[in-house]
N, C-alpha and C positions, 0 to 999 in steps of 0.2 A: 179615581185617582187616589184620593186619600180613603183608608178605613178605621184608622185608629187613629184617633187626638188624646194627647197630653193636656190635662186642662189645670196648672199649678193653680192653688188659688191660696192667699193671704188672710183671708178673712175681710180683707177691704168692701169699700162699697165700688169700686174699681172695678176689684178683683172678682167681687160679685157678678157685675155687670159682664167681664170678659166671660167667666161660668155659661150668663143667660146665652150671649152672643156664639159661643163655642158652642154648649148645642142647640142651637139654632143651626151653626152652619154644619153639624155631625148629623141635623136630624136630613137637611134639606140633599146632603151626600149617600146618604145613607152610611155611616159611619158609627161606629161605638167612641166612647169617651173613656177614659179614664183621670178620676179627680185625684189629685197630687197637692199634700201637703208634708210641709217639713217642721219636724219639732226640733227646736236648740238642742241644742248640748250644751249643761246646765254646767257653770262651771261657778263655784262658791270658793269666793278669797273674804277673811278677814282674819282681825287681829286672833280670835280666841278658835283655834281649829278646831276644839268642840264644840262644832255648833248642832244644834241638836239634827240628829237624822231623821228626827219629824217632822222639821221647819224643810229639808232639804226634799225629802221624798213628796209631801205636799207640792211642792213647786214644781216638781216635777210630774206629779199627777196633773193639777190646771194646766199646763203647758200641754198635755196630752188631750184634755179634755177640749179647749179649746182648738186643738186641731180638729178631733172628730165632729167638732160644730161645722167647721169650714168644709171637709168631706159631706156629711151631711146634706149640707146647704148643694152641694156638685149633685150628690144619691137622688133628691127631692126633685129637683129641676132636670135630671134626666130622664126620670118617671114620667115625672109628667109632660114629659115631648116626649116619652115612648122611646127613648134610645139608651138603647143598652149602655150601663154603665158598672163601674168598677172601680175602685179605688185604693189609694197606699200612701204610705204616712212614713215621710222619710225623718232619719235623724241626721242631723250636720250642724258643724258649724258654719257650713257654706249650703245655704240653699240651692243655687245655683248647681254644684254638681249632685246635689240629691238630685233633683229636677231631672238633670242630663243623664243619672243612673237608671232612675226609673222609667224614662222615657226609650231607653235600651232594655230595659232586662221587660217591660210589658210589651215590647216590641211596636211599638207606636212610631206611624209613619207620618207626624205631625206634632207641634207643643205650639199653641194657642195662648198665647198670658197677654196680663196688662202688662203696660207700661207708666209706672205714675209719671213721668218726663222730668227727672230731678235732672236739673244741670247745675254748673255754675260752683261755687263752695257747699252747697247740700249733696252733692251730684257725686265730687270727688271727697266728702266724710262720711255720707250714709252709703255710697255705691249705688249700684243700678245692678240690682239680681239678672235684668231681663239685659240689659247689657250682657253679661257674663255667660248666661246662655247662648244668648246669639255669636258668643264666641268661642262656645266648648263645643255646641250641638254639632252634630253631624248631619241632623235631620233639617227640615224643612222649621221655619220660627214665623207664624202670625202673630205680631204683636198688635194688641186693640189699646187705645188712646182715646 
């Protein structure tokens, strides 16, 4: 049924856990994965607009660095269940349509994410990324809880 899963991951221990879960269920399908992480777009407002381009570039390196942690952690855990993986490191201000990008252009007939279950005034000021998906995707959405 399914052969290719989108497996977004945050770096959570959530989001980790959906990674472990996801392939499990790509190993048990026989299925390949691909880990998907999104970096901000880094947007710097203050009073003095020379702010140095080393303070800026830096921040935009960690921000990078700590995606490839979170890929990593997707690489490691697909090794070691033996199913093929792959990975891609979106930029957006909206994760949500990275996500939905990359899950079309890797051609993935499935996306697998957490859900942290924010409701309520957390819900409507931080948003719900996997909300967002579940209403841009086109594809098929497992969300793990």
């Amino acid at each position: 049924m399914f052969k290719h899963v989108l497996l977004p991951t945050d770096g959570s221990k959530l989001s980790e856990t959906a990674v472990r879960r996801g392939v499990q269920f790509a190993k048990s399908i026989n299925a390949r994965v691909t880990g998907c992480s999104v970096v901000p777009i880094l947007h710097f407002f203050n009073y003095d607009s020379d702010m140095p381009t080393a303070i800026k570039e830096q921040a935009i390196q960690e921000c990078k660095l700590q995606t490839e942690r979170h890929l990593d952690f997707v690489r490691k855990t697909a090794k070691e269940a033996g199913v093929p993986c792959d990975t891609v490191c979106g930029t957006s201000d909206q994760p949500y349509d990275a996500i939905v990008k990359a899950a079309e252009e890797k051609g993935c007939d499935l996306i697998m994410m957490a859900s942290h279950g924010r409701r309520g005034v957390s819900g409507l000021l931080i948003g719900s990324e996997t909300q967002k998906v579940l209403t841009h995707s086109k594809i098929p959405i497992l969300v793990y809880r």
